[in-house]
C-alpha positions in Angstrom: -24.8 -30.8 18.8 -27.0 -27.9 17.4 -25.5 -24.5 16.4 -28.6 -21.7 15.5 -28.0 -18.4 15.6 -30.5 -16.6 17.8 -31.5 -12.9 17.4 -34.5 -10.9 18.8 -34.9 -7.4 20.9 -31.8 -7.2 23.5 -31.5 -4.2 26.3 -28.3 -3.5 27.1 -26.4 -0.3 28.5 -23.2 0.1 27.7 -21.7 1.8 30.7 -19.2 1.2 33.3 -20.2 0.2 36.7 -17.8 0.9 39.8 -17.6 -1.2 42.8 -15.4 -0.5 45.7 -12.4 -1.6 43.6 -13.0 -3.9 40.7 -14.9 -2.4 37.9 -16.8 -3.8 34.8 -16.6 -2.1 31.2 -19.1 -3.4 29.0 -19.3 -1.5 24.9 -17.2 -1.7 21.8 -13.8 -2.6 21.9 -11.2 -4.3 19.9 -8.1 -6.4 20.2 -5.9 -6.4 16.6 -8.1 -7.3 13.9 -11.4 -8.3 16.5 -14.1 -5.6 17.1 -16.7 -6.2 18.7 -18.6 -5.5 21.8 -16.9 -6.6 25.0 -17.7 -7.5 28.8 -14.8 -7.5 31.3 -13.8 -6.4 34.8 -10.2 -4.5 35.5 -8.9 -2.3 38.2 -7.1 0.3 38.4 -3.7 -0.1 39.7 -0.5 2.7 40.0 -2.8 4.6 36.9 -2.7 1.2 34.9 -5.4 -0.7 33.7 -5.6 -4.2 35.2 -7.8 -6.9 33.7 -9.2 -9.2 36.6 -12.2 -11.0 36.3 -14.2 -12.9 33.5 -13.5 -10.8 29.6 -15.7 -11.7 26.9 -14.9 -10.1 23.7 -17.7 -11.0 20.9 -19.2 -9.7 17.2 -22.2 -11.4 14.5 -23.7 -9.4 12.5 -27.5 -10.4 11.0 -27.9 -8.1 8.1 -24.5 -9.5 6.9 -25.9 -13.0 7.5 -29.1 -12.9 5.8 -27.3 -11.0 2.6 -23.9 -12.7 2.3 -22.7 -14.2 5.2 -21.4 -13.0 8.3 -17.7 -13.9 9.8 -18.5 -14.0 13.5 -16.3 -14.6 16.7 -16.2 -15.2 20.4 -13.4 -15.0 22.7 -14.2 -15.2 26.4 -12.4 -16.7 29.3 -11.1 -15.0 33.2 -8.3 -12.9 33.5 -6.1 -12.5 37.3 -3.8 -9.6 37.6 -4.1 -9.0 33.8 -3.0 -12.3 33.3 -4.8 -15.2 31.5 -6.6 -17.6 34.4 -8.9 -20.5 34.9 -10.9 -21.6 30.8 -10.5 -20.0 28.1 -12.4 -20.4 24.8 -12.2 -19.0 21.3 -14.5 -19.4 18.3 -14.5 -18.2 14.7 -17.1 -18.6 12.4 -17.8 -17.9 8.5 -21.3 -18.4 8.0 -23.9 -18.2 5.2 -27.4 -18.8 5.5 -30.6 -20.4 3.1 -32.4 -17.6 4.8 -35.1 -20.3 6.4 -36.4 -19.7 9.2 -38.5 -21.1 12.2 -39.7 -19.9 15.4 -39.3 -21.3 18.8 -40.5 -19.9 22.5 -41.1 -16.7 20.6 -37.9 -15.7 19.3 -36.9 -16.3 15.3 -34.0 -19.0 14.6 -32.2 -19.3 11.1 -29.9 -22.8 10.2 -26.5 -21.5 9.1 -23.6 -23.2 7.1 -20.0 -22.7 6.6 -16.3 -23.3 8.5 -16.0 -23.0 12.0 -12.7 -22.9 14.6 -13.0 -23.9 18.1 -9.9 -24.0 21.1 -10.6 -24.5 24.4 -7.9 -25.3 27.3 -6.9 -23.9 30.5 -4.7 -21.0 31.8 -2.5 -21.1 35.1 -0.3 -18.1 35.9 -0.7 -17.2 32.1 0.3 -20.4 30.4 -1.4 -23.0 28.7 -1.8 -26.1 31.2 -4.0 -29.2 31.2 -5.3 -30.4 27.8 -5.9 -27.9 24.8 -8.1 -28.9 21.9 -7.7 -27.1 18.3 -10.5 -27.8 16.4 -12.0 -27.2 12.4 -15.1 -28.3 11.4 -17.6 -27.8 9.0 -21.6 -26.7 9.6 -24.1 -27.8 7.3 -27.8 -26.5 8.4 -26.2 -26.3 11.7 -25.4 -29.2 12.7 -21.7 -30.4 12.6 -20.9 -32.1 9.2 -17.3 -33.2 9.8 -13.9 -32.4 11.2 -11.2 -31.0 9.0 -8.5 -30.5 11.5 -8.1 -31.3 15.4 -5.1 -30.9 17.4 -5.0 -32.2 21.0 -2.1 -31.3 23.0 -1.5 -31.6 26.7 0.3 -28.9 28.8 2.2 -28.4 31.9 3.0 -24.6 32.8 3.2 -24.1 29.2 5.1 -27.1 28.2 4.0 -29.7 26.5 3.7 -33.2 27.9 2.9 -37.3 27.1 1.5 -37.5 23.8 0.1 -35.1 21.4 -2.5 -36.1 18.3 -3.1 -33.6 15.3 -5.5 -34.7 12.8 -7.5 -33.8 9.7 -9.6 -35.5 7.6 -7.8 -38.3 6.1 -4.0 -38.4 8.1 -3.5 -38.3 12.1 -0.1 -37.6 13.3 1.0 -38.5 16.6 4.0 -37.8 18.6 5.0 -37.8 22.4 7.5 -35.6 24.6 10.0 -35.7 27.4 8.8 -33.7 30.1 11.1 -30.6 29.7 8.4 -30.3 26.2 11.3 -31.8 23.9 10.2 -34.0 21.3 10.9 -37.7 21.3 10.9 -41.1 19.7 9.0 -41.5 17.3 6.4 -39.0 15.5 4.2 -41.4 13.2 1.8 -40.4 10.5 -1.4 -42.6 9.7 -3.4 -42.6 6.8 -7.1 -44.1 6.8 -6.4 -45.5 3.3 -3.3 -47.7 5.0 -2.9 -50.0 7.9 0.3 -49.4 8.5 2.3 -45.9 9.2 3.0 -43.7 5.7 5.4 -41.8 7.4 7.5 -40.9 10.5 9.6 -39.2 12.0 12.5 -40.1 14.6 14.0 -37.8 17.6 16.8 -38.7 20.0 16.2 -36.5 22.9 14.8 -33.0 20.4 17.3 -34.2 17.3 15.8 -35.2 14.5 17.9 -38.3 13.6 16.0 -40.0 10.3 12.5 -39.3 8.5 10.6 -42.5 7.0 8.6 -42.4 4.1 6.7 -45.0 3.3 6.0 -45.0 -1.1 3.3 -46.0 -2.8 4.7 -49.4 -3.4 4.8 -50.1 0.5 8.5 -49.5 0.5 10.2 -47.5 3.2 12.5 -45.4 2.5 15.1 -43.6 5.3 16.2 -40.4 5.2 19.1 -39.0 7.3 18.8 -35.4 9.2 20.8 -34.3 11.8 22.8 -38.3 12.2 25.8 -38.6 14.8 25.0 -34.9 16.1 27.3 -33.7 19.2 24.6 -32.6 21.7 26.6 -29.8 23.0 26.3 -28.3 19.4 23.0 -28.1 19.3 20.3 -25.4 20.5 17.2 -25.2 22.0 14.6 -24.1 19.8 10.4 -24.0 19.0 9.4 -26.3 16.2 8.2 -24.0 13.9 8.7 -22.6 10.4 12.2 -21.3 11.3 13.1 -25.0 11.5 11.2 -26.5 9.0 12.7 -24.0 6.5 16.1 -25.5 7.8 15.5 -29.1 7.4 14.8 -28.4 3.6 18.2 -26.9 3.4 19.8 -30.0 5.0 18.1 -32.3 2.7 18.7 -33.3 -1.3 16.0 -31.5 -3.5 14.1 -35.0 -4.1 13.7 -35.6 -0.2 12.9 -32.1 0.4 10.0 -32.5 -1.6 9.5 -35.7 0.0 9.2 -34.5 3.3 7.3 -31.0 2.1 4.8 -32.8 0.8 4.8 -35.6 3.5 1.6 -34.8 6.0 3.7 -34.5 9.3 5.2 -30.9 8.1 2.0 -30.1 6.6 0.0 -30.6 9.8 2.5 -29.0 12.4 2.5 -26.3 9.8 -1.1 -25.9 10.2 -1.6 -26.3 13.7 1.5 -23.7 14.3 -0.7 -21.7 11.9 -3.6 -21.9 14.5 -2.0 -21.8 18.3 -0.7 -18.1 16.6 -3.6 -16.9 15.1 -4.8 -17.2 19.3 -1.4 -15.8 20.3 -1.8 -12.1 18.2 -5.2 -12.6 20.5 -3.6 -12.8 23.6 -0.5 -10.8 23.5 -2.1 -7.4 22.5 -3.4 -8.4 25.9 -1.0 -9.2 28.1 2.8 -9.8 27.9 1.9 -13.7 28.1 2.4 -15.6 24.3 0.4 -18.9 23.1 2.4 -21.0 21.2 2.6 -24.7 20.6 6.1 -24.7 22.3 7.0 -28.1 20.4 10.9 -28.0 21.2 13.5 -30.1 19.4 17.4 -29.4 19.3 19.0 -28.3 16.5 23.1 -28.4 15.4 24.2 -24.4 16.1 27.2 -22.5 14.1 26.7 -19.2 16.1 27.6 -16.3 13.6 31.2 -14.9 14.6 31.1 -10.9 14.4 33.1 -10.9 10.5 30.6 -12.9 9.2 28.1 -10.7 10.5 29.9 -7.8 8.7 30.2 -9.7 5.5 26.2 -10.4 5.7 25.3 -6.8 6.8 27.4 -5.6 3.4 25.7 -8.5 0.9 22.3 -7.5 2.6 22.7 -3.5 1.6 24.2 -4.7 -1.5 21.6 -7.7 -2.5 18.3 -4.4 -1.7 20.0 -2.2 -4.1 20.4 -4.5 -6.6 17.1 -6.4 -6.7 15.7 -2.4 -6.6 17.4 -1.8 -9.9 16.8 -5.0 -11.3 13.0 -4.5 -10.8 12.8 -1.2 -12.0 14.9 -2.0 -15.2 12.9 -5.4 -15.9 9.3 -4.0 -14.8 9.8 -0.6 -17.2 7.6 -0.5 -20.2 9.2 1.4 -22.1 12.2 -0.4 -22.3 9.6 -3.6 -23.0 8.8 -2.0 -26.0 12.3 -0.9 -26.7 14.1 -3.9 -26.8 11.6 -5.1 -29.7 13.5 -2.5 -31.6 16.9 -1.5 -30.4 19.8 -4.6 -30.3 21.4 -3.2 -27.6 18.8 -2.8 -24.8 17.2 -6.5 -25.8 20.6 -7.9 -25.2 21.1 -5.2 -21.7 17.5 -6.7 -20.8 18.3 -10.6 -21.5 21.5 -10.0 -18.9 19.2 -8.3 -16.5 17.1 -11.4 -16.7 19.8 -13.9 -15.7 21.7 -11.9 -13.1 18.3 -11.9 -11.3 17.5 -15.2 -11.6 21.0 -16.8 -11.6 22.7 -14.4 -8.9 19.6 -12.1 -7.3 17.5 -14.9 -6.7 20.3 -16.9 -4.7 20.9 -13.8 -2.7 17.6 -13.4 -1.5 18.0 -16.7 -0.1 20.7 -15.8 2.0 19.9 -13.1 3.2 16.5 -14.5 3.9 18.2 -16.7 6.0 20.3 -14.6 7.6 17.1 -12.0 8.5 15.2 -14.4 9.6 17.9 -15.8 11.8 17.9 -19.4 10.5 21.4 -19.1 9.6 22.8 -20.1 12.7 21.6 -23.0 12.2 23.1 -24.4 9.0 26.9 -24.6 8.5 27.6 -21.3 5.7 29.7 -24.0 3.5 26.6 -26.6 3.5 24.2 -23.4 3.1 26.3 -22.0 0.3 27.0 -25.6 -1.5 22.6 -26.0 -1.5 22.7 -22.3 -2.8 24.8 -22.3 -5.6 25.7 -26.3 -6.2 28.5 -25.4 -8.5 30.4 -23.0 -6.7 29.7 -19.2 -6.2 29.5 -17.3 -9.7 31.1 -14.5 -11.5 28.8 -11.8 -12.7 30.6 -11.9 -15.8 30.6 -15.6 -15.8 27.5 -16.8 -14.3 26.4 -19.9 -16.2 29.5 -21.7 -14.4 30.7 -21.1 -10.4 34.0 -20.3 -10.5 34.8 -18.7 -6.6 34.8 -20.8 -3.6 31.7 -21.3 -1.5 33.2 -18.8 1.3 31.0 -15.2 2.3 34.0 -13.6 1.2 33.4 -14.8 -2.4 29.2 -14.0 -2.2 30.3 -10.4 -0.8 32.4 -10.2 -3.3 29.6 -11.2 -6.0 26.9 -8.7 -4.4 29.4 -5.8 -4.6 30.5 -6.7 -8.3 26.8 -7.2 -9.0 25.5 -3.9 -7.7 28.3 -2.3 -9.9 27.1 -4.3 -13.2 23.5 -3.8 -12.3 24.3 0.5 -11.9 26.2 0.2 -15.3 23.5 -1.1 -17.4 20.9 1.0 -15.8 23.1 4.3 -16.8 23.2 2.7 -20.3 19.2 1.9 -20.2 18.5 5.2 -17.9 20.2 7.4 -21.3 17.7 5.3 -23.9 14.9 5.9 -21.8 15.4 9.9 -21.4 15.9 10.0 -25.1 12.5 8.2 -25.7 10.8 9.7 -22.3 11.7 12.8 -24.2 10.8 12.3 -27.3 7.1 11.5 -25.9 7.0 14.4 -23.9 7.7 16.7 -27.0 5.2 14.9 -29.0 2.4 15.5 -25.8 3.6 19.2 -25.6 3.2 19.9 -28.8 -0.6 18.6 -29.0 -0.8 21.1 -26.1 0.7 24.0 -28.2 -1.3 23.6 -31.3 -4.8 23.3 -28.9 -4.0 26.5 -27.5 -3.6 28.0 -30.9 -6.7 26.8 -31.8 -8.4 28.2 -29.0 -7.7 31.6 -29.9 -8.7 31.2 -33.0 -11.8 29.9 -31.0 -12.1 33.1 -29.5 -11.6 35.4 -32.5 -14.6 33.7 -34.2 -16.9 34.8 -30.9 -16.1 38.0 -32.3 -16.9 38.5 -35.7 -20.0 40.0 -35.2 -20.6 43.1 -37.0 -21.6 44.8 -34.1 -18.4 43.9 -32.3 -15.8 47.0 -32.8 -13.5 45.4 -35.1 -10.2 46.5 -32.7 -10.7 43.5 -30.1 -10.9 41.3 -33.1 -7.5 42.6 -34.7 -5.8 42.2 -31.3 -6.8 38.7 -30.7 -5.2 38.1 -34.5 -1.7 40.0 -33.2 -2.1 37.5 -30.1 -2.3 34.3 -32.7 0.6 35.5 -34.7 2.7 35.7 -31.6 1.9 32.5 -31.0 2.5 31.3 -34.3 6.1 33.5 -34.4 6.9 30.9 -31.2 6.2 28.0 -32.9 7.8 28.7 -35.8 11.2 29.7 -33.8 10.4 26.4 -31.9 10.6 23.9 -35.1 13.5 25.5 -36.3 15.3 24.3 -33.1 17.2 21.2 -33.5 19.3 20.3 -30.2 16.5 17.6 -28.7 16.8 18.9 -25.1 16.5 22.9 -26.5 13.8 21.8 -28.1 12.3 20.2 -25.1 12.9 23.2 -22.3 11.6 25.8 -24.9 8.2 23.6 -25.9 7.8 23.6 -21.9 8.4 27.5 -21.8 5.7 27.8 -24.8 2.9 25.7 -23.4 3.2 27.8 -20.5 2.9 30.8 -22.0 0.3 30.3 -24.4 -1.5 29.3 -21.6 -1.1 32.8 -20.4 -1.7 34.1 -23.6 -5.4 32.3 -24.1 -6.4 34.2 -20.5 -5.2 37.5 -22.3 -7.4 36.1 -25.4 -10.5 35.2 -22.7 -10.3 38.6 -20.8 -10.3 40.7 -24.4 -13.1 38.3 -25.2 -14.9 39.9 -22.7 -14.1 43.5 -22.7 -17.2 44.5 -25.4 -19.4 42.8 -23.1 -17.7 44.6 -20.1 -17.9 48.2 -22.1 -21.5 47.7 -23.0 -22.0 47.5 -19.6 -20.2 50.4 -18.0 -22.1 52.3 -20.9 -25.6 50.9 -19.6 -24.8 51.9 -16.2 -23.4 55.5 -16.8 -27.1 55.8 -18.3 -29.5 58.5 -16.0 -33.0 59.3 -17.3 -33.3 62.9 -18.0 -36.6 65.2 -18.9 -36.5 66.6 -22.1 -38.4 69.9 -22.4 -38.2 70.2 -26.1 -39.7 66.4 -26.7 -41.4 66.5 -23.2 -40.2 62.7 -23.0 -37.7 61.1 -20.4 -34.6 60.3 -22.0 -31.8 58.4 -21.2 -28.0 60.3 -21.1 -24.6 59.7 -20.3 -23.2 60.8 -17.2 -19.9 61.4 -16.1 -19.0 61.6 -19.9 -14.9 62.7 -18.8 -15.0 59.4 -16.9 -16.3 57.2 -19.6 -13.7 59.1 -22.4 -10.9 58.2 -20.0 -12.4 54.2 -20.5 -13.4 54.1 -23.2 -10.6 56.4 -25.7 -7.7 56.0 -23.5 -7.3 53.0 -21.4 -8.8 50.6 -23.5 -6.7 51.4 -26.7 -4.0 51.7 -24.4 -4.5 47.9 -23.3 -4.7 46.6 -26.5 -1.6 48.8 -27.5 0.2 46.9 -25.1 -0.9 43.4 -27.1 -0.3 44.9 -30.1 3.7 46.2 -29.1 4.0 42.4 -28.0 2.7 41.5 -24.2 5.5 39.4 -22.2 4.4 36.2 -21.6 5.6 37.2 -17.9 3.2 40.3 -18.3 0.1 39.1 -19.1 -1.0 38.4 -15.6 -0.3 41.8 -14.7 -2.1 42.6 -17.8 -4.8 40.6 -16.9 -5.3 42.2 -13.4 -5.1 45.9 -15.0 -8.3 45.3 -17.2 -10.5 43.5 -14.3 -9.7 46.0 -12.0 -10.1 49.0 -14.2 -14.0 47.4 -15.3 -14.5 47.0 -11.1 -13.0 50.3 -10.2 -15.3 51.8 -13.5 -18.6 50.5 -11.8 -17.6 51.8 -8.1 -17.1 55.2 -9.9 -20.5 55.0 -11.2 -21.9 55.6 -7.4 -19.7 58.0 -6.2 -18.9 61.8 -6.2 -16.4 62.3 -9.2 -16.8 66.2 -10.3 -13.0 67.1 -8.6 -11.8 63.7 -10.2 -13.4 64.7 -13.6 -11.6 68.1 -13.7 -8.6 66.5 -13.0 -9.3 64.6 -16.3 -10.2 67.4 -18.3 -8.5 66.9 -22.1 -5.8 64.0 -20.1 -4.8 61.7 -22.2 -1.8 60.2 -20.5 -3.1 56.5 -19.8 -0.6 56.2 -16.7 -1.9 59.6 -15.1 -5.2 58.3 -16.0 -5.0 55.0 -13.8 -3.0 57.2 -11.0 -6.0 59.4 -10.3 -8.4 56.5 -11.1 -6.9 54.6 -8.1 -7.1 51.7 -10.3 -3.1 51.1 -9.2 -3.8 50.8 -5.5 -6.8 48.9 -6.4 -4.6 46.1 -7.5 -2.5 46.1 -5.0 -5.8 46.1 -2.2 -7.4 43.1 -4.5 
């Protein structure tokens, strides 16, 4: 068998094409994880969309291919009445390419390698029925190199029948079923590096009675399951993790491993891994599932309504406990702590045992009891495989010292919540004091940058042709700053210290705006100088010359409100001032330049020898020019 990917120039027209009642869709589509383009006829039924017909849902990509590989897939099969009909077939590929290529009847064909998944059975009325065949293998310059897995399993309506074989490349397992799909007799494991089985299994009508193992020796050794089980204890239920996770439970630590590491769980574990990797397929499809269906009986202790209680209360308990325990044991800061401080290496070493000793157990439990396994272990045999020695005391957890009851784990999870919120108080203080500490030390980098930026600033203007005024002010707006810090290392309370570094680094962040904006006020009054400029004949020199204009307007600036605004800085600005401050001296430089254009002879009598800067900004309109911007 030859598999070649083919590409070359394809017309296609992605439309929809009605007939008198079925339809076919044909463009991109997806189904969970799959996206692809797809093929498939439906109906429209009661304003629901019916699938009926053949479906074909498929995605390669050759750019992907010829760089890194491509992971590729086809799903097609028929669908009646939105149900899953007739042969179905699904194929996943992860492929790479030497990027070799030959040509045949005119079209260019590359040899790919990699992993490829193959299953192929029938559907009738929206169940599995006749054979289904799983199967892994590897493609090497396309052509098939060798099978890593098979599964072959034959179904009736769904349920399994006869014999079943699943396989990789060195173990086959096989098993058989009564005809209502419950496993039977003996499930035996052979090895093609022994003759004779290596392992087995043995059901009595669905119960797992014994497991064999055959060692490396050639001796066989027995292991009692479910023995002398009362078959109206016992549930119905699928072979699947659920109950493979309870078999460990009923067996001793050494034959657990045994029969983890034994290849029966391992394939049935892989081939339940497969049968639902198709059944998220199908179900985001339909209301059908695909799933191996391998049913054995099982003993069942159906959870009375107290114990449900007592296991809703260690659940809530168990997540708030694990959530602190995390926190507390994943914090760096206490990390580096407890190299230094006694107490919080000895807080941290208890952490570390109540999580391991008490949490750890817990999340078994509840595990089980989420994942509704518990049902089907008695609690006293769950609890005994839990904790072997008895249930612990939080205060005395090397040694169990309750009775294996969920009245004693209840009350363990409530005690334990109430240690675990004790030492995090205790911890929770140490950190804030550090946390603290840290944050002053970063604030007060902060401060001392801003300080240093307005000295920054006062160094742009030491220019001699810079008016020496802005200069001073920007010195009265360091020394302010400088006042603050001074007040702020005298403090000694830790947190006063803290909330007033906060208020500071605020402020002088306000205060270096009030530093950029009187930065930029030469500039600003060179320019309002420039543009009060009109060129004007001179009859005496018989030149053009330039003079002011609107002289009243540019006094009021110039000998008024800008001494005024530095005044202000000079008295002391509030830090909660500045931004008004700020506002006041843009807005006066904007409203300055509109002047400039219009007609101000009734405004400049008005300022005729004014020297009131608050009248001066009234009739200016500089006030409502604030409130407008």
């Amino acid at each position: 068998m030859s598999y070649r990917i083919l590409f070359g120039v394809l017309l296609a027209l992605p439309i929809v094409l009605s007939g008198q009642e079925k339809k076919l869709y044909e463009g991109p589509s997806q189904i969970g994880t799959y996206k692809g383009e797809a093929s498939y006829h439906y109906v429209i039924a009661n304003n629901d969309t019916l699938l009926n017909g053949s479906f074909l849902l498929k995605s390669s990509n050759l750019e992907a291919l010829l760089k890194k590989g491509d992971i590729s897939f086809s799903i097609k099969g028929n669908f009646k009445d939105n149900t899953p009909s007739g042969f179905w077939k699904f194929q996943f590929n992860e492929f790479k390419t030497d990027k070799a290529s030959t040509v045949e009847d005119n079209q260019y064909l590359v040899n790919v390698s990699g992993t490829q998944q193959i299953a192929s059975g029938t559907f009738q009325n929206g169940r599995p029925d006749g054979q289904w065949v799983y199967v892994v293998q590897q493609i090497k310059n396309s052509q098939v190199d060798k099978f890593t897995f098979k599964s072959v399993v034959d179904f009736n309506n769904g349920v399994p029948q006869l014999s079943f074989t699943i396989e990789d490349e060195k173990e086959e397992l096989v098993g058989m079923f009564l005809r209502n799909g419950i496993a039977h007799d003996k499930w035996t494991l052979y090895s093609d590096e022994n003759i004779d089985e290596i392992e087995s299994w043995n059901f009595n009508e669905g119960i797992l009675e014994s497991v064999e193992i055959r060692s490396g020796n050639g001796r066989i050794e027995k292991i009692k399951i479910f023995d002398n089980v009362p078959k109206a204890n016992t549930k119905t239920i699928t072979l699947d993790k659920k109950y493979l996770d309870v078999l460990k439970i009923k067996l001793q630590k050494k034959d657990s491993k045994k029969l983890v590491d034994g290849g029966i769980m391992r394939l049935l574990s892989q081939n339940d891994r497969y049968y639902k990797n198709i059944d998220s397929i199908l179900s985001k499809k339909t209301s059908f599932t695909f799933l191996s269906k391998f049913n054995v009986k099982i003993p069942y202790f159906p959870l009375e309504t107290i114990e449900k209680v007592r296991l809703d209360s260690i659940s809530k308990n168990y997540e708030s406990s694990r959530g602190i325990s995390n926190s507390l044991l994943s914090n760096t800061q206490l990390t580096i702590l407890r190299l230094s401080d006694e107490n919080v290496r000895s807080l941290e070493e208890s952490l570390e045992v109540i999580s391991k000793k008490i949490l750890d157990p817990l999340e078994e439990l509840v595990s089980f009891y989420k994942e509704e396994k518990i049902s089907f272990v008695s609690r006293k045999e769950l609890l005994s495989k839990i904790w072997p020695d008895g249930v612990p005391d939080v205060h005395k957890i090397e040694k169990g010292v309750n009775g294996n009851s969920l009245i004693s784990v209840k009350n363990l999870s409530h005690k334990t919540l109430y240690r675990l919120d004790s030492i995090q108080q205790i911890l929770a203080k140490k950190i804030t004091k550090q946390e603290r500490e840290q944050e002053a030390i970063a604030l007060e980098k902060k401060m001392i940058a801003q300080r240093n930026y307005l000295d920054q600033l006062s160094d742009s203007l030491r220019a001699d042709t810079i008016p020496p005024v802005f200069f001073n002010t920007l010195q009265n707006i360091k020394k302010d700053t400088e006042d603050k810090l001074s007040k702020y290392s005298s403090i000694n309370d830790v947190k006063a210290k803290l909330d007033y570094a906060r208020e500071l680094v605020q402020c002088f962040e306000k205060l270096d705006k009030v530093g950029e904006t009187i930065s930029k006020l030469p500039a600003q009054q060179y320019d309002i100088r420039s543009k009060y400029q009109d060129a004007v004949w001179n009859p005496f020199t018989a030149t053009i010359m330039n003079e002011t204009i609107k002289k009243r307007l540019i006094m009021a600036y110039e000998d008024v409100l800008i001494p005024y605004y530095l005044k202000r800085i000079e008295d002391g600005l509030p830090c909660e001032e500045t931004e008004q401050w700020i506002n006041l001296v843009e807005a006066t430089y904007d409203r300055m330049l509109e002047l400039r254009d219009e007609d101000t002879r009734k405004l400049e009598r008005k300022l005729r020898k004014e020297d009131d800067p608050l009248v001066i900004l009234e009739r200016l309109s500089i006030n409502s020019q604030i409130e407008k911007n």
